[in-house]
N, C-alpha and C positions, 0 to 999 in steps of 0.2 A: 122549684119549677121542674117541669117531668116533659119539658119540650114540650106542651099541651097548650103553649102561648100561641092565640090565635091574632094574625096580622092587627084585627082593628085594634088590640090592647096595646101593642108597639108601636101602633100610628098614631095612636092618643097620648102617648109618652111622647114620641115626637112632636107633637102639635104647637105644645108651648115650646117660646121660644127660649126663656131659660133651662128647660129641664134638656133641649136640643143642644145647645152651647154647654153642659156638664155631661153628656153623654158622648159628645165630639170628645170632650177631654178626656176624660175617663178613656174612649177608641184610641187616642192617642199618647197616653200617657201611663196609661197600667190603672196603677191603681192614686186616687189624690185620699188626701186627710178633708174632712170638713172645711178648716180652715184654709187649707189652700184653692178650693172651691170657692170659697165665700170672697179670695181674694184676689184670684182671677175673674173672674164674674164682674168684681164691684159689687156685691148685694150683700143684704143685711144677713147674718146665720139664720136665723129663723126662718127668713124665704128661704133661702137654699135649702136648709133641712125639711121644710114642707116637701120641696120638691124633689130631694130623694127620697122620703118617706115613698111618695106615689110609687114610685121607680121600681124601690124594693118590694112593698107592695104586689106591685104587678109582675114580679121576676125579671125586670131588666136588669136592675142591679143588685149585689149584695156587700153586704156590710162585716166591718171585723172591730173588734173594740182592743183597742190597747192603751188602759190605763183609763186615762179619761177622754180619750182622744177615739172619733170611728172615720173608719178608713172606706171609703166607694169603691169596687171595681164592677165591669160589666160580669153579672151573671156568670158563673163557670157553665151552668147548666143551657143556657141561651144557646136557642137552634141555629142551625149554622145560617139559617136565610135571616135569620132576624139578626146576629151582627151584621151580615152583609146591608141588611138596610142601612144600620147605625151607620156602618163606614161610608155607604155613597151620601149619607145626608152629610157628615162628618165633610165631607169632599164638596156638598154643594155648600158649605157657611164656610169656605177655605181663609177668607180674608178673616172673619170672625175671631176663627179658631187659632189663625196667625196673632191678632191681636190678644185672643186671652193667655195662649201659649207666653209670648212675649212677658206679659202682666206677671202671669207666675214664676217664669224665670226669675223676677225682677223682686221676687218676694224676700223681705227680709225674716232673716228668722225662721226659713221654708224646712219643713221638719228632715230630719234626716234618720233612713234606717228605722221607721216606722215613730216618730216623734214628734210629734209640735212643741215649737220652742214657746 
């Protein structure tokens, strides 16, 4: 991404409501593994990995592979008004994002140091 991401492709990444609840997490967690996505959520991996495919796709997020495991964070290259979105949408699902937060705390097994167990 060359910062050339124009508002409607980041409104459209927001739109759904799962790809909004992993990009909340992602705003507030750095970066998650797949599995830890899939396990805050509650969703099955393959919805979730549709739904960062789009992401990356569109330069909201990018991806890193260690091992067999790929890791989400938001974009490095992402303009500075498009986190700013992320973060106030981030802030309007706040209960949401308290309950997925929550869920992934609670994750057993929760990878460490770039790992899934």
């Amino acid at each position: 991404m060359d910062g050339s991401m124009v508002p409607e492709q980041l409104f459209h990444a927001l739109s759904d409501g799962t790809r909004l609840r992993a990009l909340a997490l992602l705003h507030a967690e750095g970066e998650l593994c797949v599995c830890e996505l899939t396990h805050a959520l509650e969703l099955a991996q393959p919805k979730v990995s549709r739904h960062l495919a789009l992401l990356r796709d569109t330069g909201v997020v990018s991806d890193r592979r260690s091992a067999r495991w790929v890791y989400y964070r938001l974009a490095p290259e992402l303009p500075a008004w498009a986190r700013a979105a992320i973060g106030a949408a981030a802030q309007g699902t706040a209960a949401q994002l308290l309950e997925d937060r929550e869920r992934l705390a609670t994750m057993p097994g929760r990878p460490e140091v770039g790992r899934c167990a």
